[in-house]
N, C-alpha and C positions, 0 to 999 in steps of 0.2 A: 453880531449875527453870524459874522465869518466862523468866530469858531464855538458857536452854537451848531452849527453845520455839520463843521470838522470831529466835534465830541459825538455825536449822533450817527458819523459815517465810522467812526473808531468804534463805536457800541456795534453796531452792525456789522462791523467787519470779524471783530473778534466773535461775533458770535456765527455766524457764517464759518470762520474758522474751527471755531471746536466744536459744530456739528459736523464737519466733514471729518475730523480728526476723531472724532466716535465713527464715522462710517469706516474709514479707512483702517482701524483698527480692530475691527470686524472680518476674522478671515470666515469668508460665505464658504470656504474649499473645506474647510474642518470644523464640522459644526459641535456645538457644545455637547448636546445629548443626540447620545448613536442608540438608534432603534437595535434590539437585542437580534433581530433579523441579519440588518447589515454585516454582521460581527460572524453569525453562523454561516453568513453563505461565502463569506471571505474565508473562514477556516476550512470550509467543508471543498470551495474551490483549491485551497493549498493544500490540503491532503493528497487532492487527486495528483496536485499538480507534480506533489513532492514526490510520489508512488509513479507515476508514470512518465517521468523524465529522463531523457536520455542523456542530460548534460554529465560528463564525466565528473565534476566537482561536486556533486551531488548524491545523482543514483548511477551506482554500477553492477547492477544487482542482474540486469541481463547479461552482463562477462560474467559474475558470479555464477551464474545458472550455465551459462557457457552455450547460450542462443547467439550470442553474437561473440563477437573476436575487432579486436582495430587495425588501424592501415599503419598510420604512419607514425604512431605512440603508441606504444604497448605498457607501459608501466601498469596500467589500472589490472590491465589481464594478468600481467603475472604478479597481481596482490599486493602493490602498493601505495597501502592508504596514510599514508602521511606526507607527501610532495603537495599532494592541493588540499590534505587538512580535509579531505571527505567526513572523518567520522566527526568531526565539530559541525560540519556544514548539514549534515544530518539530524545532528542535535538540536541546534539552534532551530533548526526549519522544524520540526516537531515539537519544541517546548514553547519558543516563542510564537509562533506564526499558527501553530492551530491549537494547540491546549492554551494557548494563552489567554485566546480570542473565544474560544472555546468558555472558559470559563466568564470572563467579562459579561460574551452574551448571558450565562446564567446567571449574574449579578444582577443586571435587568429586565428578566424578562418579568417579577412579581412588581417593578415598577411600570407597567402599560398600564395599569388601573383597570378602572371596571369596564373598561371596551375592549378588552380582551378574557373572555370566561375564565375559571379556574381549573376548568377541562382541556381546555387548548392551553394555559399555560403549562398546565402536568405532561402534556403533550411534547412540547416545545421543549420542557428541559429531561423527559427520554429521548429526543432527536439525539442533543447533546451529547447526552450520559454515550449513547451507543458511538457516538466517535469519539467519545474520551476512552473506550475501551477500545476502540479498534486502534486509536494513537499508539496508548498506551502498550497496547502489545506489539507492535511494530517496533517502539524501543525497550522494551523486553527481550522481544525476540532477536533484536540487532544487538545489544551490549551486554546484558543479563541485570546484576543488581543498576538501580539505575534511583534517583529522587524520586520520590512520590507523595508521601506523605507532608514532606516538607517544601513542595515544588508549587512554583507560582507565586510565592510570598514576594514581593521585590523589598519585603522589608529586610527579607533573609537571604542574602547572597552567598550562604553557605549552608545549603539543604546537607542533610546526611541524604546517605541512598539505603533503601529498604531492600531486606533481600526478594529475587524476581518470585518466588514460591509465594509467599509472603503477597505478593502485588494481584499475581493469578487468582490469589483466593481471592481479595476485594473486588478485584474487577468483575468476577462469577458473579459476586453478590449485587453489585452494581447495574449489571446487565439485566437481573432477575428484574429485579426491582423496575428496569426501565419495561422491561417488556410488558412487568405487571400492571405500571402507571397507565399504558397506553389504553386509549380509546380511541375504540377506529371509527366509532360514529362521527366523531369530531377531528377539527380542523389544527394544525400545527403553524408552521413556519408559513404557509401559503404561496407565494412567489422567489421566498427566502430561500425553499427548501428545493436546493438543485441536482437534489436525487428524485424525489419524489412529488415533489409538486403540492405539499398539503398532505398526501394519501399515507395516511397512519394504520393501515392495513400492509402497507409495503414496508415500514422500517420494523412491525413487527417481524415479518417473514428474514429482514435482514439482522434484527439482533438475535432471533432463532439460529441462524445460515451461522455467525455467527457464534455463540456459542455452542456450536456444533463444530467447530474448527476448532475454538479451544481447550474443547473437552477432548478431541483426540490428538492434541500437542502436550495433552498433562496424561496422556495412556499409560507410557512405559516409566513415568515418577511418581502418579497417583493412581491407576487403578482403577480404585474405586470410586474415588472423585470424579475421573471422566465417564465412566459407563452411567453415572447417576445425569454427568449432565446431557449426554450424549441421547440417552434414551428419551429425557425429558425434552429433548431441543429437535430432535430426528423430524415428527411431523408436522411442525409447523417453520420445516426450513425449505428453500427454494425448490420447486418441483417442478419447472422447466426454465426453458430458456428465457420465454418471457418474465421471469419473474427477476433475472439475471439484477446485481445492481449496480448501477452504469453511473456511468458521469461523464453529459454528453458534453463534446466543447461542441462551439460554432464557425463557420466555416470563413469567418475574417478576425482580424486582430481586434481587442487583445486575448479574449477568450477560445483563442483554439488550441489544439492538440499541441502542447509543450515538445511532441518528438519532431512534428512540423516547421516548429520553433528552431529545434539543435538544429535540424540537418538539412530543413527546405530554407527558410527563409533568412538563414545563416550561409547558405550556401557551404557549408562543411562536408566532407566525406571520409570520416571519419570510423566507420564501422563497414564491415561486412558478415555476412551469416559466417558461424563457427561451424567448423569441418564437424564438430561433438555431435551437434544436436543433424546437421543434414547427412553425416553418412549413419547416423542411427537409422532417420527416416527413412535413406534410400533401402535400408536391409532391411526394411517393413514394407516397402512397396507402400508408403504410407499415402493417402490421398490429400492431405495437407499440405504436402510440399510444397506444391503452387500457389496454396492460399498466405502461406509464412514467407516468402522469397519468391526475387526474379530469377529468371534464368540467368544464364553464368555466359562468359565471353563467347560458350562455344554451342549455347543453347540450353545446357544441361543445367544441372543444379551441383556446384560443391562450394564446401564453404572452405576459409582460409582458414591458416594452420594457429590453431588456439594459443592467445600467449606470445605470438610473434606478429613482428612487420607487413603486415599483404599486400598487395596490389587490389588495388577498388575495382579498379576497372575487369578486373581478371575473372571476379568470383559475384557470387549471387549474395545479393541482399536484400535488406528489410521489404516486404511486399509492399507496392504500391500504395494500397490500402493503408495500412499501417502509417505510413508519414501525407496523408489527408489530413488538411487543418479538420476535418471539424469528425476524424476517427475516434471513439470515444474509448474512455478506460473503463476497466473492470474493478471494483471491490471483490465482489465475488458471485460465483456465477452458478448455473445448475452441475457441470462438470465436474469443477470440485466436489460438490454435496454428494454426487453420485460416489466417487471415488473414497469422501469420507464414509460412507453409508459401507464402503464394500469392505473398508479396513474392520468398521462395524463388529459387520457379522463373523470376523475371521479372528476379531478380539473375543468372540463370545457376549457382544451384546445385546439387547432385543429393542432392532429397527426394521424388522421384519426385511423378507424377500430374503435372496443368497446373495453370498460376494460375489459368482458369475452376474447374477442379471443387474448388479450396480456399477461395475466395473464395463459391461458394455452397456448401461446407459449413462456412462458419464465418457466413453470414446465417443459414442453414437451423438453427445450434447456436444459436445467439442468439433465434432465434424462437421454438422450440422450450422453451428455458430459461426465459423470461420467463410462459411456459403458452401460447402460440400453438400451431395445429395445424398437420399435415407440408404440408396442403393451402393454407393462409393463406402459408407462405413459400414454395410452386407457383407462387399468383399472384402474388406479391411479383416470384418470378426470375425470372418470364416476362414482365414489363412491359422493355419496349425502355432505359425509363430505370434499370432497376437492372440487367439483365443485364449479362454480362462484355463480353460481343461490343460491345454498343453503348449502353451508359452512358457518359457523355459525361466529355472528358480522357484524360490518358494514365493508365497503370498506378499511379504515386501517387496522381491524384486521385480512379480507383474503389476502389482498396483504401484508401485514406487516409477517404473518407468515408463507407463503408460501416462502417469499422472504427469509426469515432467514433460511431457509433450503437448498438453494439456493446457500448461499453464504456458506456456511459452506467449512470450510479451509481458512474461508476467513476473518477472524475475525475482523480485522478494521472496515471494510466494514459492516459487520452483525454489530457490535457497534454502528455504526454512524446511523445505519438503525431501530435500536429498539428505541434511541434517539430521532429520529423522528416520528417514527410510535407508538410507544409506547409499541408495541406486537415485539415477543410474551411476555405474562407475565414469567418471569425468576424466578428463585429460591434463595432462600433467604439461606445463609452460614447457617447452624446450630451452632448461634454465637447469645450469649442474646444481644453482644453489637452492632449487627449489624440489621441493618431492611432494607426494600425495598428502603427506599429513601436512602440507602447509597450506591447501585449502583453507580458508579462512572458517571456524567455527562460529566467529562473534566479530564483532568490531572491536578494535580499543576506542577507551573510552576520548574524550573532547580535551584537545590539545588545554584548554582554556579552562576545563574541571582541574588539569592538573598543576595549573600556575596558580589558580587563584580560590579555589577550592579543595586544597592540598591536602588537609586532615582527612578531609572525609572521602577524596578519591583515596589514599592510601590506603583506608580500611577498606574501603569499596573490594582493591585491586586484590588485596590480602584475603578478604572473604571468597572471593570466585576462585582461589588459586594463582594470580595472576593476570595482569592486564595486558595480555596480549592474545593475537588472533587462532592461537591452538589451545586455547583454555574450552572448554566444550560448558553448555548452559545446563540448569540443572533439571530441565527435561530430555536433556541428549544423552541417555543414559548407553547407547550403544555404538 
């Protein structure tokens, strides 16, 4: 009877055992199947996050624009990207972390079956397409030829790179197509989508916005290419502030303002405004000054000497505003549109209106946005030196330098935009080894393309002219 007992308590025990040995190996933290949603709202959060970071091993793209300057490390200002391996870290954060996830969600989104329409899924994969082009041109416009066609595979750990001319035209066509899928009577991403909320009338206006940026970044290498896309994208791209597109963080961890992250809740002090961007403002008498920076040690506003060592405490920095967890970031806003609309009409294309009344409505949106009053950018446009008629240079150098003021927090942006326009003219590192042409045109390319992806970075490096940072991209034609 004993060990009738004992053989009944050993059945039961083992089996007791390998049911919890099934639950325990059950991780509930990573589930087997990920909703296509989960996937976009995680890339479309690391876009912003990657765009609007202040961490030096990432984005440096506000010293690039030269809004800002550092205290107690200067390397990044005077242009060097290889001690913390920036252009890898860039890389990686673009290929892996949103195109990658990027694409996964659109592996699943025709697997939600019939409880999600075939309108909202057509929906759901233009959300997509429209930040695989806004990605995609981000590392474009950072490296020039770059993988594309062969990117994503993890079967293929050695993509060739396609040339960036070559990528521009796909991405056109991509975008078309996204904008053409779209249906704004119906629903998208729903809670997923942490730009718009579902509203597929707003990702229209922002793949419009849009290709209306990269149709005047292919002006001066295609022509006619951008005036076709330009014209086509003009009225159905953002037409006020409100229509701006944002990406709001929240005002506790882990979702806030990444620059809140560098510098408040890191406790770092690390940056102060650049003398570039605050003595241009102060010789505008600009009304922004207060809204972009604190006052300085002695009340006033001057920023530190670009490219060198400051004292933090000495000089004016980032506004208040600005390092609020839960201050949000920009993709792109009315400002811009206004200022691409102005180059527009002075390219000779038809977006109606003049380049005067785009260029003060896109200071006017910028003044406005930053909490300035309609009356502050009155007397802003009425000074001789900012109006259109007679601020000084030709039509690159008043929208070129109006627009870099513009964008300011915005630093990619403001890079890509001095690249082209060539204004405003920036300050040179008080460095003998360094001069104006060492301004960075591009990034080189990922420490890690070149160890382990050799063949096809060499021809990369060979087609551009060179893999380094004075090689210019093949819309920089001036």
């Amino acid at each position: 009877m004993k060990k009738t007992i004992l053989f009944l308590f050993l059945i039961g025990l083992s089996y007791s055992c390998s049911k919890d040995f099934v639950d325990l190996n059950t991780d509930k933290k990573r589930p087997a199947n990920v909703p296509p949603g989960a996937l976009f709202a995680f890339a479309t959060k690391t876009l912003s996050n990657t765009m609007a970071s202040s961490n030096v091993n990432l984005n440096i793209f506000r010293l690039m624009g030269q809004y800002w300057t550092e205290t107690t490390y200067f390397d990044e200002s005077q242009y060097d990207l290889a001690t913390r391996n920036i252009p890898q870290n860039v890389w990686y954060a673009m290929y892996r972390d949103v195109l990658k996830n990027l694409n996964e969600s659109q592996l699943l989104i025709p697997a939600q079956g019939a409880g999600v329409v075939p309108a909202v899924q057509q929906n759901q994969n233009a959300c997509a397409e429209i930040l695989n082009v806004y990605t995609y041109m981000v590392l474009v416009n950072t490296f020039g030829d770059v993988p594309y066609t062969e990117a994503l595979d993890y079967r293929n750990v050695t993509p060739k790179y396609d040339k960036a001319a070559d990528i521009y035209t796909d991405l056109a066509t991509r975008l078309d197509k996204a904008i053409s899928d779209i249906s704004t009577a119906d629903g998208g991403f729903g809670s997923s989508d942490l730009l718009y909320g579902g509203d597929m009338a707003g990702w229209k206006t922002f793949a419009n916005s849009l290709k209306l940026r990269m149709g005047m970044i292919l002006a001066d290498a295609d022509p006619a290419k951008a005036k076709s896309m330009v014209e086509a994208a003009a009225a159905g791209a953002i037409s006020s502030n409100d229509e701006n597109v944002v990406f709001h963080y929240l005002a506790a961890p882990p979702n806030t303002n990444p620059i809140w992250v560098d510098l408040v809740q890191s406790g770092r002090k690390d940056f102060v405004a650049a003398n570039t961007i605050v003595d241009f403002m102060k010789g505008l008498s600009d009304p922004r000054i207060p809204l972009y920076f604190t006052v300085d040690a002695d009340g006033g506003y001057t920023g530190g000497i670009y490219g060198t060592s400051n004292n933090y405490a000495a000089f004016s920095k980032p506004a208040e505003s600005i390092v609020e967890p839960d201050f949000e970031a920009l993709f792109i806003d009315y400002a811009e549109v206004e200022f691409l609309l102005a180059e527009a009409v002075e390219r000779g294309m038809n977006v109606g209106g003049t380049a005067a009344e785009h260029y003060e409505n896109g200071i006017r949106a910028s003044v406005e946005y930053w909490g300035g009053a309609s009356a502050d950018a009155d007397t802003y446009l009425a000074q001789a030196s900012v109006a259109y008629a007679t601020a000084a240079g030709n039509w690159k150098q008043k929208i070129g330098n109006q627009k870099w003021i513009a964008l300011y927090n915005r630093g990619f942006d403001a890079w890509t935009e001095w690249r082209r326009f060539d204004y405003p003219i920036l300050n040179v590192p008080p460095n003998p080894d360094i001069t104006y042409d060492d301004i960075p045109r591009r990034f080189t390319y990922a420490v890690s393309e070149q160890t382990l992806n050799t063949d096809a970075y060499n021809a990369a490096a060979a087609a551009i002219g060179g893999d380094n940072v004075k090689t210019k991209l093949f819309w920089d034609k001036f």
